[in-house]
C-alpha positions in Angstrom: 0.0 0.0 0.0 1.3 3.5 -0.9 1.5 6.5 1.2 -0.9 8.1 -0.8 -3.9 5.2 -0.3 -2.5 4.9 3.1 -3.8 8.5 4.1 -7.0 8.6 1.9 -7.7 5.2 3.5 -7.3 7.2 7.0 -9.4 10.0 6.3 -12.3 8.2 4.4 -12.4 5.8 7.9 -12.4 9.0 10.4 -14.9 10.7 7.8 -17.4 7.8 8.2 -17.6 9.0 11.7 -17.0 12.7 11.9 -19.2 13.1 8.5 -17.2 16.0 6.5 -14.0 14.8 4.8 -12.1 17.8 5.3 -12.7 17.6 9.7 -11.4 14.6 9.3 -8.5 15.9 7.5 -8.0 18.3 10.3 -8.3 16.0 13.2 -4.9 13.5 11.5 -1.8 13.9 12.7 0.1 11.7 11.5 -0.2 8.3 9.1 1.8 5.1 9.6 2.3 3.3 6.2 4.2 0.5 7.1 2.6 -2.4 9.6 1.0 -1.7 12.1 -0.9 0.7 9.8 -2.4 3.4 11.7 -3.3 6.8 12.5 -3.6 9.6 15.6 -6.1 11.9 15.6 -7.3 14.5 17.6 -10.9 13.3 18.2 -13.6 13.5 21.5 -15.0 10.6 23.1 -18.3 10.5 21.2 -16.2 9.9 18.2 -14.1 7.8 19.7 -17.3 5.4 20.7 -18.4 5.6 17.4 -14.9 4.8 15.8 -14.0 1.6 17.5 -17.4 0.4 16.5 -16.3 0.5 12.8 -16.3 -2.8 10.9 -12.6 -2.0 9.6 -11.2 -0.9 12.8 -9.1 -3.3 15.2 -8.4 -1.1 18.0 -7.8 2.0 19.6 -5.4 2.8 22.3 -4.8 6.1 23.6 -2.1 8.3 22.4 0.0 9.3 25.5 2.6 11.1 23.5 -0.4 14.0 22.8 -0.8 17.1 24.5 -2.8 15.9 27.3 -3.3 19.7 28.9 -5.9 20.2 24.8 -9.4 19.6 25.5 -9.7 16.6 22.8 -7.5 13.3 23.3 -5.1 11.6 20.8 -6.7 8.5 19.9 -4.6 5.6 17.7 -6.3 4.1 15.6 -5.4 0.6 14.3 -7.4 -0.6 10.8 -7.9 -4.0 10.1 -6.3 -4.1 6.2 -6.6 -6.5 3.3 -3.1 -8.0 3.8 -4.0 -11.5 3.1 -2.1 -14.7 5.1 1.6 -12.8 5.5 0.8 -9.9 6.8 3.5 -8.1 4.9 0.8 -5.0 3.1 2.2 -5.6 -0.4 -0.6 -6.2 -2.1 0.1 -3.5 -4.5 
């Protein structure tokens, strides 16, 4: 998987939630691309609820590297991906 599908993978999955694209845009901070595949973002816990209930999501841990003192929390977010038996994400 490219960078590229990585992060419109990420911001498709937090717009499912949030419900405008560019929010969701806002609320990423950063995008692993490499396994584990994943994402931060600055979301509440109404969101957060909401997120983990996703079909394509595997888990969410906190993000305790975030600026804990900001009204929202860092959330990770860990998609489950198409990799097929190995694991290794190169499908493309």
């Amino acid at each position: 998987m490219n960078d590229l599908r990585s992060l419109e993978l990420c911001i498709g999955m937090l717009a499912k939630v949030i419900g405008i694209e560019e929010e969701a845009r806002r609320k990423i901070y950063v995008v692993w691309c490499k396994i584990p595949f994943g994402f931060p973002a600055e979301i509440d816990g109404e969101t957060s609820n909401k997120l983990k209930n996703l079909e394509d999501v595997l888990t969410l841990l906190p993000d305790y590297a975030h600026d804990v003192q900001k009204q929202d929390r860092g959330i990770l977010v860990f998609p489950l991906l198409e990799f097929g038996p190995n694991l290794t994400g190169s499908s493309d």
